[in-house]
Structure formats: structure tokens, C-alpha cells
C-alpha positions in Angstrom: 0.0 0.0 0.0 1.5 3.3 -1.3 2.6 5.3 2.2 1.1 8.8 1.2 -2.7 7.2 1.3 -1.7 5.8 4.7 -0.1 8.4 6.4 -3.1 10.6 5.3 -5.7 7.8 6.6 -4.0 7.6 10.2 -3.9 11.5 10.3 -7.6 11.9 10.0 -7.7 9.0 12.2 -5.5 11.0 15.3 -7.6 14.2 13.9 -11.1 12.4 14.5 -10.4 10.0 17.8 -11.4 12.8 20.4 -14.9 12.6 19.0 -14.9 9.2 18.2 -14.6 7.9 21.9 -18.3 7.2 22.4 -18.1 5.3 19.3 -15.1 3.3 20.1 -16.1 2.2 23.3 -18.7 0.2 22.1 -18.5 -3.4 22.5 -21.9 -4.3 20.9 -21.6 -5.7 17.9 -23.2 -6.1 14.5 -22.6 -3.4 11.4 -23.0 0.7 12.3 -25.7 2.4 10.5 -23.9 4.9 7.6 -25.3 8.1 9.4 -23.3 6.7 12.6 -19.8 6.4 10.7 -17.2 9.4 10.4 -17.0 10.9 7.1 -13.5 10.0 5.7 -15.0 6.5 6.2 -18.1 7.3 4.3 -16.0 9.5 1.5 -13.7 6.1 1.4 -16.4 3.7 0.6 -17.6 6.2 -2.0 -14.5 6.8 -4.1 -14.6 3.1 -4.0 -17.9 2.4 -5.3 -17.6 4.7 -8.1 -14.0 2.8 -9.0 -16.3 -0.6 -8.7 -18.8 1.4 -11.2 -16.5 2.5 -13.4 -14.9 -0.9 -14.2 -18.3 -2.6 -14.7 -19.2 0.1 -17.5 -15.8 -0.3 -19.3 -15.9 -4.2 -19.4 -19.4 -4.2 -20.6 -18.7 -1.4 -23.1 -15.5 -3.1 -24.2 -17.0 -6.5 -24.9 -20.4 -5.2 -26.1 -20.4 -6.8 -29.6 -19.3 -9.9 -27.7 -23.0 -9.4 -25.3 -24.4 -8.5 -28.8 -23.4 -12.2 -30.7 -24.6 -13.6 -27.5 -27.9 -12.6 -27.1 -28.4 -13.7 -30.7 -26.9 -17.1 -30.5 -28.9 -17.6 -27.3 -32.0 -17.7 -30.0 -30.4 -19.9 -31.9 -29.8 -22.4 -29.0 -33.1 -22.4 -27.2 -34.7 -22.7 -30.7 -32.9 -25.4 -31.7 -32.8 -27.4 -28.2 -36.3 -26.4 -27.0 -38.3 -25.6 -29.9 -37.3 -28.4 -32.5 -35.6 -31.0 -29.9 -32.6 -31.5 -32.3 -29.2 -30.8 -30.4 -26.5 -29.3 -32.1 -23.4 -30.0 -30.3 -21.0 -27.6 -32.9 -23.5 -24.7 -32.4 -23.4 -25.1 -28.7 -19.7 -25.3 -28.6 -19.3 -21.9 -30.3 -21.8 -20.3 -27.7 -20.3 -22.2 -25.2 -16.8 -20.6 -26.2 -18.2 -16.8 -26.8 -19.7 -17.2 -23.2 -16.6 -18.3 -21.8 -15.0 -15.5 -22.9 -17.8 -13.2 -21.3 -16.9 -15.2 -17.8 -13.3 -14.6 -17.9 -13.5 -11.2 -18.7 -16.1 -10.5 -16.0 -14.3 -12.6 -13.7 -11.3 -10.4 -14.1 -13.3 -7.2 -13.6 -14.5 -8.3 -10.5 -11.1 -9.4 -9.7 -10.2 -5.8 -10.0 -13.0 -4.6 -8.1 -12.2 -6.7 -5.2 -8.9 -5.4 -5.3 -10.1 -1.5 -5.2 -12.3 -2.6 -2.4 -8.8 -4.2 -0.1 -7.3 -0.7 -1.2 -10.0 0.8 0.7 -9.7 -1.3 3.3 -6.3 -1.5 3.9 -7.0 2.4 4.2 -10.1 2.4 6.6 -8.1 -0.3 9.1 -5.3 2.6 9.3 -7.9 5.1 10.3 -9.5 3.1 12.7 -6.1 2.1 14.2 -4.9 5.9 14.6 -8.8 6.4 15.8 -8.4 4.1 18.1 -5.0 4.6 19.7 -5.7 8.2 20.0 -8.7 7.4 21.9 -7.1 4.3 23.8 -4.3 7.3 25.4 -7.3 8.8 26.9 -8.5 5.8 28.9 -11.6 5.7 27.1 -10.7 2.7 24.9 -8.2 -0.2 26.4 -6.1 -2.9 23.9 -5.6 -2.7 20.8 -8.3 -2.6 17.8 -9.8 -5.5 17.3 -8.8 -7.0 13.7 -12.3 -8.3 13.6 -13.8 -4.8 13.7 -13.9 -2.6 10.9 -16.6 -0.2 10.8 -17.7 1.1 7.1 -15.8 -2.0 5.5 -16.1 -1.9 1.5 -17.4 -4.9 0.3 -19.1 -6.1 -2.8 -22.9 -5.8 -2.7 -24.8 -9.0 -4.6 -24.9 -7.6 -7.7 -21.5 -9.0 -8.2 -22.3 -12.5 -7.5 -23.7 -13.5 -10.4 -21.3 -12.5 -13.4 -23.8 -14.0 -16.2 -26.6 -11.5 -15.0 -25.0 -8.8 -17.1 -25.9 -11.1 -20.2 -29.8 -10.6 -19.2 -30.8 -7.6 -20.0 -29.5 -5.1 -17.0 -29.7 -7.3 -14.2 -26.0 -6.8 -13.2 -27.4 -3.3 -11.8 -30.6 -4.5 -10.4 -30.7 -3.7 -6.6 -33.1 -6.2 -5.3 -31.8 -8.9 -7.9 -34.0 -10.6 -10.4 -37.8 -11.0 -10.0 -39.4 -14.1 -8.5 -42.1 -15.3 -11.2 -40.8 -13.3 -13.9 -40.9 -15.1 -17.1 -36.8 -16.4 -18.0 -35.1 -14.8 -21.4 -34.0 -16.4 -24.3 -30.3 -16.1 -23.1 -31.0 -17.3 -19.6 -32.6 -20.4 -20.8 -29.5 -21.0 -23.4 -27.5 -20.4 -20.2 -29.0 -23.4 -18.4 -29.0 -25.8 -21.5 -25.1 -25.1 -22.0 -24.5 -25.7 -18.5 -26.7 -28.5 -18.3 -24.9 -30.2 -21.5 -21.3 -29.5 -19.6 -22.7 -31.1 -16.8 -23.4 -34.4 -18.2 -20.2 -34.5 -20.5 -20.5 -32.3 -23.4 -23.0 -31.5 -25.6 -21.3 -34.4 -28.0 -22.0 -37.1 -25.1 -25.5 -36.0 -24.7 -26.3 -36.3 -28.3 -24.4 -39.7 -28.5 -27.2 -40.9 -25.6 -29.9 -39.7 -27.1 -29.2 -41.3 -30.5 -28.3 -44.5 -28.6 -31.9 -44.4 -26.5 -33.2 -43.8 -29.7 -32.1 -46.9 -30.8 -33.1 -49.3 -28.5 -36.5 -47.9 -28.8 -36.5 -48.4 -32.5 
């Protein structure tokens, strides 16, 4: 962690620990309410979410023909697997491929996300630990911060869970997640059939039952 951030996070820290005795002392626990939390903590999380923000909108924008060829070949599957009952396992393999590459370039975005949010972190544990030792020199807080305890700590909200929710429609910025009942989309049901098909061996294996099932009925 670069020392200028730090220094400058355990300086508000020493600045703010006279009126953050009452706070310290606490020893309930469970997560503050924002309104509760000092505002270098709050201005932290913020700088962090926009970062978060920011990388989302750049990896959807630089792979959006990629979502684009996606949502079209997600026809083309559920047509052809659902509608006529006639698997193509080359077909599926393509989509299979262009959706990997979706998931390894969202997995690295989150990646990079998480890593903003331990930036932040690393930040808000050395304002709590000037916070706290400024406090501590008053009596009004004994020991050392407790590594468990991190007020305001930047994490990833649910919307990052789910990396294959930015393929339907704008889920990936939905705050209460998708909605229960609400009919699926042609790329979430593609999504299910190629996973299913991976799951049992490959979408060659599964037509190689089904012909062989066939078969023995004729």
C-alpha cells in the first residue's frame, strides 16, 4: 500500500479519535448504520464504489459486440434445443466458447474490483487504528483494535455475484436482484442448456445418448 494514502488515513484517524470515543467504546456488535460512521469513512467507501462502477461500465462497453453475438446465438440455441428437440453440439460449442470468454472477462473485472475494495480497506483499518490509539491514550478505549472490527468496510454488494446477469438484460445493476415469477429470457434459458450439456459430459456425449436411446426404442 502506497505510504502517502496511509499516512493521510491515520492522520484523520489521530484528527477524529477525540470525538470518536463514544463510538469506540462500544462493544456491541453487528454493522454501524452509515449516518453513525465518520465521514472520511463514508468519503472512502464512496471513491470506492464509483471505482467498482466505473470498471463494470468499461468491461461491458469493451466487450459489447461480444454481449451483442450472445444474445443472438442464445436464440439460436433455445430454438434449436427447445423448440425443434434437435441438439447441435457444434452450435453449442461456439456459444459455449463466446460465453466463456464473457466469464473470464467478468471474472477479471470483479477481480479488479475486489482489489479497489482491499485498497479501501487497507485504508479504513489505518484510520480506525490511529482512531483508536488516539482514543485508547485517553483511557476511554483499552487494547488494541480489534482486527475483527472494521466499521464502514467496503465490500461487494450482490450484484456481483452472479457475473452472467450482465448477459440478461441489466440485471447486473438490479438492486433487489431478479424477479421471483418473472418469465426467464431467451439467453438465460441458453445459459441453463449449456450448463446442463457441460454437466453431463458435453454436448457431443448427450447427443451420443440420445441417439443411442433412440435406438433401442426403434
Amino acid at each position: 500500500m502506497p505510504w502517502l494514502p496511509a499516512a493521510r488515513a491515520r492522520w484523520h484517524g489521530r484528527r477524529d479519535s477525540a470525538g470518536l470515543r463514544a463510538f469506540l467504546a462500544q462493544t456491541a456488535g453487528g454493522t454501524p448504520e452509515d449516518d453513525t460512521l465518520p465521514p472520511y469513512v463514508l468519503g472512502l467507501r464512496m471513491r470506492a464504489r464509483r471505482r467498482t462502477v466505473r470498471l463494470r461500465t468499461r468491461t461491458l462497453a469493451r466487450h459489447r459486440a461480444l454481449l451483442v453475438r450472445i444474445q443472438a446465438e442464445s436464440v439460436r440455441v433455445v430454438a434449436q434445443y427447445t423448440l425443434r428437440g434437435e441438439p447441435a453440439p457444434a452450435a453449442l460449442a461456439r456459444y459455449g466458447q463466446m460465453v466463456g470468454e464473457w466469464r473470464a472477462a467478468a471474472t477479471v473485472c470483479r477481480q479488479r474490483a475486489q482489489q479497489h475494495l482491499d485498497a479501501t480497506n487497507q485504508l479504513t483499518a489505518c484510520y480506525w487504528d490511529a482512531a483508536w490509539a488516539g482514543a485508547r491514550r485517553d483511557d476511554d478505549v483499552s487494547g488494541a483494535r480489534p482486527t475483527g472490527r472494521l466499521p464502514g468496510e467496503a465490500v461487494l454488494d450482490h450484484t456481483w455475484t452472479h457475473l452472467d446477469d450482465a448477459l440478461v438484460s441489466d440485471r447486473w445493476y438490479a438492486e433487489d436482484g431478479p424477479r421471483r415469477g418473472a418469465d426467464t429470457s431467451a439467453v438465460a434459458d441458453a445459459l441453463h442448456i449449456l450448463d446442463q450439456q457441460s454437466a453431463h459430459g458435453g454436448p457431443g456425449r448427450a447427443r451420443g445418448r440420445d441417439t443411442a436411446s433412440g435406438a433401442r426404442r426403434g
